[in-house]
py3Dmol code that shows the C-alpha trace and the ligand (Angstrom):
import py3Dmol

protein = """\
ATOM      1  CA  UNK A   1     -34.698 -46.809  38.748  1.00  0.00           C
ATOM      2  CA  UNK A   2     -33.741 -44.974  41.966  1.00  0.00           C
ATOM      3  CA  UNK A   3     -33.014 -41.018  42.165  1.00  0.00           C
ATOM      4  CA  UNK A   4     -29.645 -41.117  42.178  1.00  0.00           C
ATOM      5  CA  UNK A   5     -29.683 -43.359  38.890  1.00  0.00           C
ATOM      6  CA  UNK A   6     -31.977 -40.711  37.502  1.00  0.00           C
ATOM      7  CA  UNK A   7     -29.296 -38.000  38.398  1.00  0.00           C
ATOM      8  CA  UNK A   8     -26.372 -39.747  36.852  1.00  0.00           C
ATOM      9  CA  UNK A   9     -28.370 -40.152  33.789  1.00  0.00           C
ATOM     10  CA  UNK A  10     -29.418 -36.594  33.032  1.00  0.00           C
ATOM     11  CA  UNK A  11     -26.251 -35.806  33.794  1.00  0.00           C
ATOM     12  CA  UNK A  12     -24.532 -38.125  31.364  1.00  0.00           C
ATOM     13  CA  UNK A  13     -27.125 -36.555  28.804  1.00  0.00           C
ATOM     14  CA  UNK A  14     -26.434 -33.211  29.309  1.00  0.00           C
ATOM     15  CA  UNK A  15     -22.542 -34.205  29.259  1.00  0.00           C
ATOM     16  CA  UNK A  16     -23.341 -35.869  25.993  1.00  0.00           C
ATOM     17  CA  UNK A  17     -25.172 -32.634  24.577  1.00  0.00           C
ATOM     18  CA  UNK A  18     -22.638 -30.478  25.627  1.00  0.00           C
ATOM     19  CA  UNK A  19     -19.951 -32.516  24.020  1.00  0.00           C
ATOM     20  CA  UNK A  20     -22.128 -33.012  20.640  1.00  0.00           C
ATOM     21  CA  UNK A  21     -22.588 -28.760  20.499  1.00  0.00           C
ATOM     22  CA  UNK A  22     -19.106 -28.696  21.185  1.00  0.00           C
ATOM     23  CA  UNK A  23     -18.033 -30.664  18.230  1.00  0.00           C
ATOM     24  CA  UNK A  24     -20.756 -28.575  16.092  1.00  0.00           C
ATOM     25  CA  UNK A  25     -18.950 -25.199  16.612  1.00  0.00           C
ATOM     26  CA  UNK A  26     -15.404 -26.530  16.267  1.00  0.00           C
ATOM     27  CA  UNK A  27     -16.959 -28.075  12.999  1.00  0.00           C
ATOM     28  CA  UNK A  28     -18.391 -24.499  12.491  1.00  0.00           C
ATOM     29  CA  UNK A  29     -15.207 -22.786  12.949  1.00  0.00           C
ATOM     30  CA  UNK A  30     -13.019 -25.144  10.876  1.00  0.00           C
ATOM     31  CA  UNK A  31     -15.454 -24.648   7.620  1.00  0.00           C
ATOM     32  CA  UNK A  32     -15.143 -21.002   8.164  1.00  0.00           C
ATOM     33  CA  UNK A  33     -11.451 -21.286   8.151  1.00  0.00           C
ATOM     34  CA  UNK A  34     -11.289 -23.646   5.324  1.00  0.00           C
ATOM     35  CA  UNK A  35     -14.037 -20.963   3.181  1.00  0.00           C
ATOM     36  CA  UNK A  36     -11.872 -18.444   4.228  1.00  0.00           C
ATOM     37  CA  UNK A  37      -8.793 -19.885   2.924  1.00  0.00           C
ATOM     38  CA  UNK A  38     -10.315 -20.241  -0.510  1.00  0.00           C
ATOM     39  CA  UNK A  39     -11.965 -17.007  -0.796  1.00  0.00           C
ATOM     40  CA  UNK A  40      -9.520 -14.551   0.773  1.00  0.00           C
ATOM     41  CA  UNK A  41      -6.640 -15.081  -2.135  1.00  0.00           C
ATOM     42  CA  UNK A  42      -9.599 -14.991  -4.668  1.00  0.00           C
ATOM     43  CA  UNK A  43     -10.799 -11.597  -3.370  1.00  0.00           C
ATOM     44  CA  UNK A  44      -7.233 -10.169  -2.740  1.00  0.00           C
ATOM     45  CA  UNK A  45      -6.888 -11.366  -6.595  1.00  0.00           C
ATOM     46  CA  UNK A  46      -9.882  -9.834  -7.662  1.00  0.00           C
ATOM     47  CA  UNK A  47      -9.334  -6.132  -5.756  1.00  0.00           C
ATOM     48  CA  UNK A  48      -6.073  -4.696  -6.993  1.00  0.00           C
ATOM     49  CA  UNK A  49      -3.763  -2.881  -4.213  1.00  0.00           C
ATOM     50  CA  UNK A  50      -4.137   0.970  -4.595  1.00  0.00           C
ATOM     51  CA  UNK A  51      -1.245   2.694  -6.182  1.00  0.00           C
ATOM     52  CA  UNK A  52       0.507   5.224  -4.527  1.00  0.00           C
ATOM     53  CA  UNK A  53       1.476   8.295  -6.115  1.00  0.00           C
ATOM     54  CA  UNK A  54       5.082   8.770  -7.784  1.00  0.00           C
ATOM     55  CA  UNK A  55       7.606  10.052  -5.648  1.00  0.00           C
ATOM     56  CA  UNK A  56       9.731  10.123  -8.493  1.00  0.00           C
ATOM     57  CA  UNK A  57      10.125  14.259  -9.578  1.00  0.00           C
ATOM     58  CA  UNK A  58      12.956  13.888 -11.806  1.00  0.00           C
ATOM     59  CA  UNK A  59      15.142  10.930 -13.345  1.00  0.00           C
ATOM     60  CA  UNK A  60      18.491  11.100 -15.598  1.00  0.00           C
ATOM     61  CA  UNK A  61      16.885   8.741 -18.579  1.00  0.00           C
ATOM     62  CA  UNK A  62      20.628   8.812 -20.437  1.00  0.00           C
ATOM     63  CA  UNK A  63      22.724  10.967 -22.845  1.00  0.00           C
ATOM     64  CA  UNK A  64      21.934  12.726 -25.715  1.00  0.00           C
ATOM     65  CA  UNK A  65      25.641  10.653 -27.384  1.00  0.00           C
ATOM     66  CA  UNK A  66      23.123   7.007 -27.137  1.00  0.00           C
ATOM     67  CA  UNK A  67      21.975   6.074 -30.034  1.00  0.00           C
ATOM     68  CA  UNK A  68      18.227   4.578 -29.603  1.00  0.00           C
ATOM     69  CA  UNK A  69      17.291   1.520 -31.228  1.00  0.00           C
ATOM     70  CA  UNK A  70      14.418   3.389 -31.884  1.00  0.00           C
ATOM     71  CA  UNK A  71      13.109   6.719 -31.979  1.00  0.00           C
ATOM     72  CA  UNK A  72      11.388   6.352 -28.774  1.00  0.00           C
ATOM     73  CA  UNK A  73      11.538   5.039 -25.097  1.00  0.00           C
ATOM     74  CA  UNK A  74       9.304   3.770 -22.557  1.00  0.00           C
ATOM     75  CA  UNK A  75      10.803   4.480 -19.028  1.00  0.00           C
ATOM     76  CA  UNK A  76       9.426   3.857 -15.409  1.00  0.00           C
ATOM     77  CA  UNK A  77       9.155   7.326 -13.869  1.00  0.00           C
ATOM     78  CA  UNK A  78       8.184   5.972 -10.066  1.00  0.00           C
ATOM     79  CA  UNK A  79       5.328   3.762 -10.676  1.00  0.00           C
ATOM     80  CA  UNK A  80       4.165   5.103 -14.037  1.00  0.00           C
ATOM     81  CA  UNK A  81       5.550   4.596 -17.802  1.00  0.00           C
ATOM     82  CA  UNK A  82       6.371   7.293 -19.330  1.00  0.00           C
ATOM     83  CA  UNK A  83       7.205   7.568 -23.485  1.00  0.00           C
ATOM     84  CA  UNK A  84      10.398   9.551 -24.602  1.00  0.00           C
ATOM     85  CA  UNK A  85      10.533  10.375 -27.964  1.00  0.00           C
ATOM     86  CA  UNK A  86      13.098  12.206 -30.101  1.00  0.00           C
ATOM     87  CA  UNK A  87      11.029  13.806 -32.629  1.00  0.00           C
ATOM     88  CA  UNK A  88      11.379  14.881 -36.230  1.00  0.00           C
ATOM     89  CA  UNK A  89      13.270  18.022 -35.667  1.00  0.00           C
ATOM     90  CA  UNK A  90      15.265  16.402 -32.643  1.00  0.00           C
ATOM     91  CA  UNK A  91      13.694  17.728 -29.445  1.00  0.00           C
ATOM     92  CA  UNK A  92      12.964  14.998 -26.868  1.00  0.00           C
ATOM     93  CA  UNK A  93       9.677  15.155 -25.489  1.00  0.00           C
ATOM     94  CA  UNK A  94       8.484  12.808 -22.738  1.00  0.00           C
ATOM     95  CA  UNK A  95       4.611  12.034 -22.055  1.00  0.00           C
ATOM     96  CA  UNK A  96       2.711   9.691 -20.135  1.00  0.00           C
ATOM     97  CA  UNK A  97       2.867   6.194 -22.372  1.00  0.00           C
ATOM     98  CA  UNK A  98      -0.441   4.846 -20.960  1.00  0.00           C
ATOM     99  CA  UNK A  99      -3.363   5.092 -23.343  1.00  0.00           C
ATOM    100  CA  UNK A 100      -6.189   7.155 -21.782  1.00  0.00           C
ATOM    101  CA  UNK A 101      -8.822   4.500 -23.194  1.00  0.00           C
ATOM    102  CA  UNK A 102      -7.877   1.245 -21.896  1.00  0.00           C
ATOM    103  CA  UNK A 103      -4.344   1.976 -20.661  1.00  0.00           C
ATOM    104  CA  UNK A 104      -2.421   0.692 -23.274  1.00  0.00           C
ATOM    105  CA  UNK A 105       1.384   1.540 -23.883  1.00  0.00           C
ATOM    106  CA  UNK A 106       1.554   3.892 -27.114  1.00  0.00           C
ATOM    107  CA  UNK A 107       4.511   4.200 -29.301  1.00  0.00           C
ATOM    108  CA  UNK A 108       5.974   7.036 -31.416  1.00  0.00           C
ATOM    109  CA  UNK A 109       4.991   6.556 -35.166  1.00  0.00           C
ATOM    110  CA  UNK A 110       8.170   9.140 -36.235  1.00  0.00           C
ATOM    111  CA  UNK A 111       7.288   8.864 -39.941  1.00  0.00           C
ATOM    112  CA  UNK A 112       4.334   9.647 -39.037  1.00  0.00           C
ATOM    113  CA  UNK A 113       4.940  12.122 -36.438  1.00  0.00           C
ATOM    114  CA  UNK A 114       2.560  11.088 -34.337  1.00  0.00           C
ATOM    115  CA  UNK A 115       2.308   8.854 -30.740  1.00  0.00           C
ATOM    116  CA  UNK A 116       0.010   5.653 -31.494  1.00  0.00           C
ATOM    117  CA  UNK A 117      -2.133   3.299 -29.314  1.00  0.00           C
ATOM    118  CA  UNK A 118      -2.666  -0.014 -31.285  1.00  0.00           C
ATOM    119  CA  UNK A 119      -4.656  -0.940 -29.011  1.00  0.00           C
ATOM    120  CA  UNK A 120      -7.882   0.726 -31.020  1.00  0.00           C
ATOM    121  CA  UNK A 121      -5.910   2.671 -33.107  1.00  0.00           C
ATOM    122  CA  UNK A 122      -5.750   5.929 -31.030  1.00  0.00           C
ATOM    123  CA  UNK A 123      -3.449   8.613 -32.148  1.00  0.00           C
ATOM    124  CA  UNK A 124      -1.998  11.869 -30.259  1.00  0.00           C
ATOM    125  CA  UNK A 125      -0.182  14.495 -31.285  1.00  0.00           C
ATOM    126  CA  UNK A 126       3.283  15.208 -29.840  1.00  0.00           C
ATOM    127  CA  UNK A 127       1.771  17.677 -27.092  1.00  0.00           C
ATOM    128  CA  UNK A 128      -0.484  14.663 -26.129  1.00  0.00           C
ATOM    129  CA  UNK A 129      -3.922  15.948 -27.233  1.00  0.00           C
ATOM    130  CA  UNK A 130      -5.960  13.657 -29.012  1.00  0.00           C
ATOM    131  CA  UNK A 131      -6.015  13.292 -32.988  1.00  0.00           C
ATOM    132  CA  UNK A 132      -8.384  10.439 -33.457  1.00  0.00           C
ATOM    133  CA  UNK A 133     -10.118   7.927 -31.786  1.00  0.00           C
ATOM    134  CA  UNK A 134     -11.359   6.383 -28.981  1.00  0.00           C
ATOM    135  CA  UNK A 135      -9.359   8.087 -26.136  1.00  0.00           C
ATOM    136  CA  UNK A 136     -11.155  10.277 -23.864  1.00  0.00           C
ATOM    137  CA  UNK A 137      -8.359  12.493 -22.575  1.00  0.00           C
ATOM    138  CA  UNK A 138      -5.215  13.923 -23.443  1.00  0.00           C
ATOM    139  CA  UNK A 139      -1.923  12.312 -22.694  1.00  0.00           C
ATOM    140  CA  UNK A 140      -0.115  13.866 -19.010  1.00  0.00           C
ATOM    141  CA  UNK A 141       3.523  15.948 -20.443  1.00  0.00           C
ATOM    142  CA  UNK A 142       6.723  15.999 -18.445  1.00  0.00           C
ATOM    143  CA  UNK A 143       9.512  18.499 -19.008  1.00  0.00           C
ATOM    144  CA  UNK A 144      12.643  17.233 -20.637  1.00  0.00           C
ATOM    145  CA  UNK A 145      15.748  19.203 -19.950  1.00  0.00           C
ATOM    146  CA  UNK A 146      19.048  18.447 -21.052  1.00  0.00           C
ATOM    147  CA  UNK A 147      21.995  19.120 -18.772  1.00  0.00           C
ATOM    148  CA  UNK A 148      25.492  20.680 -20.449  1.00  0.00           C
ATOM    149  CA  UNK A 149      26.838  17.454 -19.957  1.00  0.00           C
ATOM    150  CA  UNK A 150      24.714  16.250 -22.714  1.00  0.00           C
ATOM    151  CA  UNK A 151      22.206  14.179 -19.865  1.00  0.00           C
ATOM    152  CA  UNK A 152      18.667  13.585 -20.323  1.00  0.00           C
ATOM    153  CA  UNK A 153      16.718  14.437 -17.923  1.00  0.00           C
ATOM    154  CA  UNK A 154      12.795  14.170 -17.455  1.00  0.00           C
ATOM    155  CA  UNK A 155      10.670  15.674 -14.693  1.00  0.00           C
ATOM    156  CA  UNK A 156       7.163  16.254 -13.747  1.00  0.00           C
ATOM    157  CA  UNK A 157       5.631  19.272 -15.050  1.00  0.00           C
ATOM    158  CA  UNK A 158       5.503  22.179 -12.488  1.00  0.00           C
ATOM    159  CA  UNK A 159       2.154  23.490 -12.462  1.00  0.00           C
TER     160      UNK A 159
END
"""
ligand_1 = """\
4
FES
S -6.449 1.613 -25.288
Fe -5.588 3.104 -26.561
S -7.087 3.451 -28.021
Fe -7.979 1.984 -26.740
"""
view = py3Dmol.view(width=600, height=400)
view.addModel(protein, "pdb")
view.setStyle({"model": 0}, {"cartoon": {"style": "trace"}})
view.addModel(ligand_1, "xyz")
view.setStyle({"model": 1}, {"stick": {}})
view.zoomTo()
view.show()
């Protein structure tokens, strides 16, 4: 074998390892695209999206002239539900309706006069504070106001 035999050799070597490491980090790169595809939607799944605050302040919710189907309602106030009851003596009242355990949606129990979680059996009074069970915390108010044209309207508590 002559020099210049040698020569084209090593080069046709190096050509061939350059190619060959080539191919190994396009490989790389497509099985970090192809991992990523699979775990990206799992872990977007997995971390819920923050919630923003409510801009909602204030919402008409209907007339006093409605008749409910019954004695309570659970609204959308911005991002959050919110329970509005007509209570025993006919006030409305409006609280949070998510269940400070788990974050269930009570209901108004009006024969019983009180707002339930079924969840686990939690129970409130009408001011939200806690009557029995396992919630930890007291259920958030809102002011109700009605207009003279007989609206409803509910509104986050000025503090
Ligand atoms: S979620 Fe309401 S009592 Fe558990």
């Amino acid at each position: 074998m002559n020099e210049n035999q040698s020569d084209l050799t090593d080069l046709a070597s190096e050509a061939n390892l350059s190619r060959r490491s080539l191919l190994k980090r396009l490989l790389g790169v497509g099985v970090l695209g192809w991992l990523g595809t699979i775990f990206y939607p799992v872990a977007k799944y997995l971390v819920p999206p923050p919630l923003g605050e409510s801009t909602v302040t204030s919402m008409k919710i209907g007339s006093t002239e409605e008749e409910w189907s019954e004695p309570f309602k659970i609204i959308q106030f911005g991002r959050k539900p919110v329970i509005v009851l007509k209570d025993q003596q006919g006030n409305y009242r409006a609280l949070s309706a998510l269940c400070t355990h788990l974050a269930c949606i009570v209901q108004y129990r009006r024969e019983d006069n009180f707002i339930w979680c079924a969840c686990h059996n939690g129970r409130f009074d009408l001011a939200g504070q806690v009557i029995s069970g396992p919630p930890p915390a007291s259920l958030e108010t809102y002011d109700v106001n009605i207009t003279d044209d007989d609206e409803i309207w509910v509104s986050q508590r000025q503090v």
